[in-house]
C-alpha positions as CSV (number, residue, x, y, z in Angstrom):
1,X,-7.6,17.2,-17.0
2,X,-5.1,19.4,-14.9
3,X,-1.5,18.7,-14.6
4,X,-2.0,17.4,-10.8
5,X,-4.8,15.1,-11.9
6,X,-2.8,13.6,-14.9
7,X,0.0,12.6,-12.6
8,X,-1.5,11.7,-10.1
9,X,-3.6,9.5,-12.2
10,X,-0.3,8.4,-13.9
11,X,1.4,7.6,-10.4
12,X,-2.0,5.3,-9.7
13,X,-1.7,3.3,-12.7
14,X,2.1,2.4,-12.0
15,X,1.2,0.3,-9.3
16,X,-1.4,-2.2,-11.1
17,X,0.0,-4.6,-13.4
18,X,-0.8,-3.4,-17.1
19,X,-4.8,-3.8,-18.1
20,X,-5.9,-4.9,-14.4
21,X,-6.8,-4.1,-11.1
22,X,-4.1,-6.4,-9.5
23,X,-1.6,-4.5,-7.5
24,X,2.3,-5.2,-8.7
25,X,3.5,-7.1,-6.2
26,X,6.9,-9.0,-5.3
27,X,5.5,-12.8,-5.8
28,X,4.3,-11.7,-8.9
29,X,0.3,-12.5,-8.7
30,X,-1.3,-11.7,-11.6
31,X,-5.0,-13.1,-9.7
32,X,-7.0,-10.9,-7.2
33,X,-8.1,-13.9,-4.7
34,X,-3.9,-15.2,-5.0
35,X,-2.8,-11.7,-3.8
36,X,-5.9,-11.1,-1.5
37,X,-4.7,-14.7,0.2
38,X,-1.5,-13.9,0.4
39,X,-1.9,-10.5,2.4
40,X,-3.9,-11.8,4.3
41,X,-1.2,-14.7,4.8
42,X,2.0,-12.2,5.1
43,X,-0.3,-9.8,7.1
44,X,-1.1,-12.5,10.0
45,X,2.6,-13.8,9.9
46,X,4.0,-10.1,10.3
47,X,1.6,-9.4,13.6
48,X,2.2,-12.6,15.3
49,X,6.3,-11.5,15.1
50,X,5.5,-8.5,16.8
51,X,5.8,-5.0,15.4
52,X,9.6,-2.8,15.0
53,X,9.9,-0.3,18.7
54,X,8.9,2.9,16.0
55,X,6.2,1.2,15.0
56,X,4.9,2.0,18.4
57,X,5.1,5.7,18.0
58,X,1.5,7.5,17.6
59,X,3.3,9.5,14.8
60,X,3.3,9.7,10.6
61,X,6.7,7.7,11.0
62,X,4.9,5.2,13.4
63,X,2.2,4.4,11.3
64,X,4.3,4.3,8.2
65,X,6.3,1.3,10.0
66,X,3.4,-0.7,10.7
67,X,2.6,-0.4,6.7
68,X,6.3,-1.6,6.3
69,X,6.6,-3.8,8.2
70,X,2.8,-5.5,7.2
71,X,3.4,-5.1,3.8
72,X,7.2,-5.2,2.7
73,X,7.6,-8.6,1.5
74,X,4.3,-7.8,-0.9
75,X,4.9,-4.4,-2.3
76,X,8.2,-2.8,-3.2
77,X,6.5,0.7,-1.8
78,X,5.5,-0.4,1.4
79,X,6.0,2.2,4.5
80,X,6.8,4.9,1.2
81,X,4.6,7.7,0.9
82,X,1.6,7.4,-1.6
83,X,1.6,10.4,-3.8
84,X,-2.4,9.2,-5.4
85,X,-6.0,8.7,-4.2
86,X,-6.7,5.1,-4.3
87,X,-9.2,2.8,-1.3
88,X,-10.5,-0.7,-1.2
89,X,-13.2,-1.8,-3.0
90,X,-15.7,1.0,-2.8
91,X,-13.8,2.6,0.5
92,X,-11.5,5.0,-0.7
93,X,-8.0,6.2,1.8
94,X,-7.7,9.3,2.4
95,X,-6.0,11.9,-0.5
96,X,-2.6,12.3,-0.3
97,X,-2.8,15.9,0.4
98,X,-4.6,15.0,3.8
99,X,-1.8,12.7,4.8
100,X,1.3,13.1,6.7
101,X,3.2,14.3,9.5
């Protein structure tokens, strides 16, 4: 395995919680369907308040807000760039290389 694969596979595993596919998160759900509810629960809550003026910006800083502001009382590295390849379920994101401004 390359250097770049090892950490970036390094950096990917630093965001589950030890021996699971749960993401760390700030409530501390250690269940799937608790932290999948609970998105969707923060999620819904944070569009009905309206999203921050840059979040309006068609830009990598824009759309770096919206994650923010969505996510940030979930995840500690919400709105931060991701430096590893990761998706949902069977979707993957795009690679970090093919992100940014």
């Amino acid at each position: 395995m390359s250097d770049r694969k090892a950490a970036e596979r390094a950096a990917f595993e630093r965001v589950f919680y030890p021996d699971s596919r749960v993401l760390v998160n700030e409530l501390g759900l250690r269940d799937a369907a608790s932290l999948d509810a609970a998105e969707r629960l923060f999620t819904a809550t944070r569009i009905e308040e309206g999203m921050p003026a840059r979040a309006s910006e068609p830009t990598y800083a824009g759309f770096k807000a919206i994650h923010h502001h969505l996510f940030q009382g979930l995840y500690a590295w919400a709105g931060q760039d991701r430096t590893y390849t990761t998706g949902r379920g069977p979707t993957p994101f795009a690679p970090p290389e093919q992100i940014g401004p």
